[in-house]
C-alpha positions in Angstrom: 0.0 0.0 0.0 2.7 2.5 0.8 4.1 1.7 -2.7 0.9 2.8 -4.5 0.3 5.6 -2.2 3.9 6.9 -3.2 3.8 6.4 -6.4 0.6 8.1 -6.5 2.0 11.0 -5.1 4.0 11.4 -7.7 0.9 12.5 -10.1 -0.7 14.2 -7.5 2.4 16.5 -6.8 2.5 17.2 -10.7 -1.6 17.6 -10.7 -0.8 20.4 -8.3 -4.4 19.4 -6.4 -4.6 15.7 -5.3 -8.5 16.7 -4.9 -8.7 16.2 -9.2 -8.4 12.6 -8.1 -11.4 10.6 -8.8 -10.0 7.3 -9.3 -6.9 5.6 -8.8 -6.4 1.9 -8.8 -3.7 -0.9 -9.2 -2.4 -4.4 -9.2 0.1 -5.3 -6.4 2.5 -7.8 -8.6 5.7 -7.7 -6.2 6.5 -7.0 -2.6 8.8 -4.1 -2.3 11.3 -5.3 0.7 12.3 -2.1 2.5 16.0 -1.8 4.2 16.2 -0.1 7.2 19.0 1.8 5.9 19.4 2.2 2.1 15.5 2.1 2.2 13.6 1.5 -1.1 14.1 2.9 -4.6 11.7 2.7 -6.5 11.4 4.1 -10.0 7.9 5.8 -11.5 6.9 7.2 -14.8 3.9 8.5 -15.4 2.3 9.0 -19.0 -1.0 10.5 -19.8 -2.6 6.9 -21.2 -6.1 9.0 -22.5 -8.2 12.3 -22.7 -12.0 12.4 -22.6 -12.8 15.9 -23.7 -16.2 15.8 -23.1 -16.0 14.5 -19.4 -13.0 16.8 -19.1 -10.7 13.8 -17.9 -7.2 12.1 -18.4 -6.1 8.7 -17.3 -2.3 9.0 -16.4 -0.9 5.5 -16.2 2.0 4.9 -13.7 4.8 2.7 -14.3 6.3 1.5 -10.9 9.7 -0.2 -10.6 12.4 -1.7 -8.2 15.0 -3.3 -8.2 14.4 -3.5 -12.1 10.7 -5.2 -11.9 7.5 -3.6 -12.3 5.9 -4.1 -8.7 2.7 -2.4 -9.7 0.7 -3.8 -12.4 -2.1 -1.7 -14.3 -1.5 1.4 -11.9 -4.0 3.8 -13.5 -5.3 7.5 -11.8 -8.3 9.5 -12.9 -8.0 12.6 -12.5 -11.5 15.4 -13.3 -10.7 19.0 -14.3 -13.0 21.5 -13.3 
């Protein structure tokens, strides 16, 4: 959970307003063993996947890796514009 909730705040921060959130959801596909020391790296790139004009929404899709595995599968955020 901390994993998705980090990555997420990785599109939120760029959103600017995490409250343009409507929707975020993902696959857990790897555990993400955390040192105590070095911690956790863990990589994410986000891409817009798709617009919706009409409903004035994008779908960014996160890509979320360590240790060079994707540990989050289908990681997907909705976000509504005003």
């Amino acid at each position: 959970m901390l994993t998705m909730g980090a990555a997420g705040s990785v599109a939120t921060d760029w959103l600017g307003d995490a409250g343009w959130v409507k929707d975020f959801q993902s696959r857990f596909t790897r555990p993400v063993p955390v040192d105590a020391k070095a911690g956790a790296p863990v990589t994410v790139t986000a891409t817009i996947g798709a617009l919706d004009p009409e409903a004035r929404t994008a779908r960014i899709d996160l890509k979320v890796v360590f240790d060079g595995s994707t540990v989050l599968g289908k990681a997907q955020l909705v976000a509504a514009f005003a």
